[in-house]
C-alpha positions as a printed Julia matrix, in Angstrom:
160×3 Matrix{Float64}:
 -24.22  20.35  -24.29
 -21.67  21.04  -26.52
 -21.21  25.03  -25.47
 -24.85  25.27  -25.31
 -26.64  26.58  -22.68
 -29.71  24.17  -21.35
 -31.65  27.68  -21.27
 -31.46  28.02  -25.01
 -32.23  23.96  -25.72
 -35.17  24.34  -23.93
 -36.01  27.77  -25.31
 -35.84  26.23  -28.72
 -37.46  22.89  -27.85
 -40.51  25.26  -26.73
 -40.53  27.06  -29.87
 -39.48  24.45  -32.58
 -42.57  24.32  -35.54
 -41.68  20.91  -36.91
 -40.78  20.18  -40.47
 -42.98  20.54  -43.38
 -44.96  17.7   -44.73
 -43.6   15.69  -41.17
 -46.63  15.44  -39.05
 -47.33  19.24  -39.49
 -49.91  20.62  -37.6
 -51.37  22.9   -40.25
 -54.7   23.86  -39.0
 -58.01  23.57  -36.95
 -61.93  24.01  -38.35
 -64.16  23.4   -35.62
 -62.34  22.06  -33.2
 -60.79  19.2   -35.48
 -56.66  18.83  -35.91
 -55.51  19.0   -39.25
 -52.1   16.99  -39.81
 -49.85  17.22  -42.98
 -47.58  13.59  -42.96
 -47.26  13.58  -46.49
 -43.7   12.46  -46.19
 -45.15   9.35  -45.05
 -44.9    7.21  -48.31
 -44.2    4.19  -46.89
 -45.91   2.33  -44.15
 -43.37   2.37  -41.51
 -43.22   6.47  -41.74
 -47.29   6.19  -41.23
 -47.12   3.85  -39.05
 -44.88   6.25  -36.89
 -47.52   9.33  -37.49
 -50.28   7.41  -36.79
 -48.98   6.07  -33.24
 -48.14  10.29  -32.73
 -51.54  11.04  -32.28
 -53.16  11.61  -28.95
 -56.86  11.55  -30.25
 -59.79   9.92  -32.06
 -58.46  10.1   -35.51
 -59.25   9.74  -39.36
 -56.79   8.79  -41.67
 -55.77   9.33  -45.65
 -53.75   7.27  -47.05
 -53.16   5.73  -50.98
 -51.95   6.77  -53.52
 -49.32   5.02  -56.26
 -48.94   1.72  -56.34
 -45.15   0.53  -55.19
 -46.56  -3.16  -54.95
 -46.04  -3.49  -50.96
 -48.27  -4.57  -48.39
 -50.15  -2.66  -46.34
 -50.79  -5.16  -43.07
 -48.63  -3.54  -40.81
 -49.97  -0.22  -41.2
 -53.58  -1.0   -40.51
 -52.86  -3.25  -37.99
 -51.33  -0.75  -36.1
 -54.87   1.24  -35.97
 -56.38  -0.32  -32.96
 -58.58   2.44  -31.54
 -57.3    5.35  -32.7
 -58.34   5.54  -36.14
 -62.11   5.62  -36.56
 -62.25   6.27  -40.37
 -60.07   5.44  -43.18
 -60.5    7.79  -46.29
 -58.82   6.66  -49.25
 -57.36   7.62  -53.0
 -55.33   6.6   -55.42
 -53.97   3.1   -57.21
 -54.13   1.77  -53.69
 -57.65   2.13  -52.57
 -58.8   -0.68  -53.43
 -55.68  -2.99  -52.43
 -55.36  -0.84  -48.54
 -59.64  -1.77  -48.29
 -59.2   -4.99  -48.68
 -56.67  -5.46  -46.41
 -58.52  -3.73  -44.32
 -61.4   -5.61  -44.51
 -59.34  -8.44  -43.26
 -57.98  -6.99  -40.11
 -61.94  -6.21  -39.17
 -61.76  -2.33  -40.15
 -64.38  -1.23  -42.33
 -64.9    2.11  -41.44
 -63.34   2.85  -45.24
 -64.57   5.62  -47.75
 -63.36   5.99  -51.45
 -62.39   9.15  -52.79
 -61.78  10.53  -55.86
 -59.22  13.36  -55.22
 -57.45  15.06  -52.32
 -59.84  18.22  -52.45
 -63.01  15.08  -51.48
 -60.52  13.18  -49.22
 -60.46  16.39  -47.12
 -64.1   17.52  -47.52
 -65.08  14.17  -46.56
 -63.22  14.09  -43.35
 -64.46  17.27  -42.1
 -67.64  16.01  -42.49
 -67.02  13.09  -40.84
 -64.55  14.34  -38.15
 -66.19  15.43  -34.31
 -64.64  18.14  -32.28
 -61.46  16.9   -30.67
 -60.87  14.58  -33.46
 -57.6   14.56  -35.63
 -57.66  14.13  -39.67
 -54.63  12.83  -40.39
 -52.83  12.83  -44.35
 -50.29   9.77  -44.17
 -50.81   7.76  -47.24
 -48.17   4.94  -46.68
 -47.83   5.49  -50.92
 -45.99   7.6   -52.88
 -47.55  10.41  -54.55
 -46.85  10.11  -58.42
 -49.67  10.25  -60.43
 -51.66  12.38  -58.65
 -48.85  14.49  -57.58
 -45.57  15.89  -58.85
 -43.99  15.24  -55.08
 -45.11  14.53  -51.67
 -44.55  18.15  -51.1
 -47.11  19.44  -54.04
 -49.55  16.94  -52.11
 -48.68  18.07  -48.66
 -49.32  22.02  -49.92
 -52.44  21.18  -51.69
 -53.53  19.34  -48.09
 -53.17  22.32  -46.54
 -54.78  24.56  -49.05
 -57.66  22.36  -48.9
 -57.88  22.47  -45.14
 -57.6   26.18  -45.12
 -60.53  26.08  -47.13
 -62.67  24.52  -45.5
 -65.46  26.79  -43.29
 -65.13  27.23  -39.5
C-alpha cells in the first residue's frame, strides 16, 4: 500500500469525517439525520446522495435555473424519498416533473430557513432530511458553500 501500513488505512478509514458540503452528516434533532449535499448542483451528484441513504428520507432540492431536466433525478426516488421540499427558480419546473413520475408528496418553500423548518416538521424519528438541490445556488446564494453553512446553521437551530 504504497509504504503504508493496512493498520493506519484502516485507522483512518474509521476516523475519516467526510468533506464539507459532500453528504455531510451535520446533525440530529429528535432522532432525524441531517445531511449537507450542497455540492450537489447537478442531478447526477444528487442522484448519487440520494441513492447514499439508508433510510426513509426527505429531500431539498432547487434552486437556479441552468435549463436542464430534472427526470433522472426524481426517477431515481423510488421509496426512499417520502417528501420533496422545494425552493428556488426550479420549484415549479422539479414539481411538475414530478407530478409526472407519480410523486406528489411536494411542498413549496420560500427560503432555506422554511425548507428546513418544514422538514423537521415533517420528518419521523429515523428519518433522514436530505439538502441536494440538483441546481446551482446563485441567486439565493453567493456559493454552494454559503448555502451548505446556512443548512447547517438552520439545523442547529432547530429544538431537540
Amino acid at each position: 500500500f504504497a509504504g503504508i501500513g493496512a493498520e493506519s488505512i484502516a485507522r483512518t478509514l474509521r476516523t475519516f469525517r467526510g468533506v464539507a458540503h459532500r453528504i455531510e452528516r451535520c446533525g440530529e434533532k429528535n432522532g432525524v439525520f441531517f445531511v449537507n449535499d450542497s455540492k450537489g448542483t447537478n442531478t447526477d451528484a444528487s442522484i448519487k446522495a440520494v441513492q447514499a441513504m439508508n433510510r426513509p428520507t426527505i429531500v431539498i432540492g432547487g434552486g437556479y435555473d441552468k435549463h436542464v431536466t430534472f427526470d433522472d433525478w426524481i426517477a431515481c426516488f423510488g421509496d426512499k424519498v417520502k417528501w420533496l421540499v422545494l425552493l428556488g427558480q426550479t420549484a415549479n419546473q422539479i414539481a411538475e416533473t414530478a407530478k409526472k413520475h407519480g410523486f406528489t408528496h411536494i411542498v413549496f418553500t420560500e427560503s432555506l430557513e422554511e425548507a428546513v423548518q418544514v422538514c423537521a416538521g415533517k420528518a419521523e424519528s429515523g428519518d433522514a432530511v436530505l439538502l441536494s438541490p440538483a441546481c446551482a445556488s446563485w441567486g439565493m446564494f453567493d456559493n454552494y458553500e454559503q448555502r451548505g453553512r446556512m443548512f447547517k446553521d438552520y439545523v442547529r437551530a432547530l429544538p431537540e
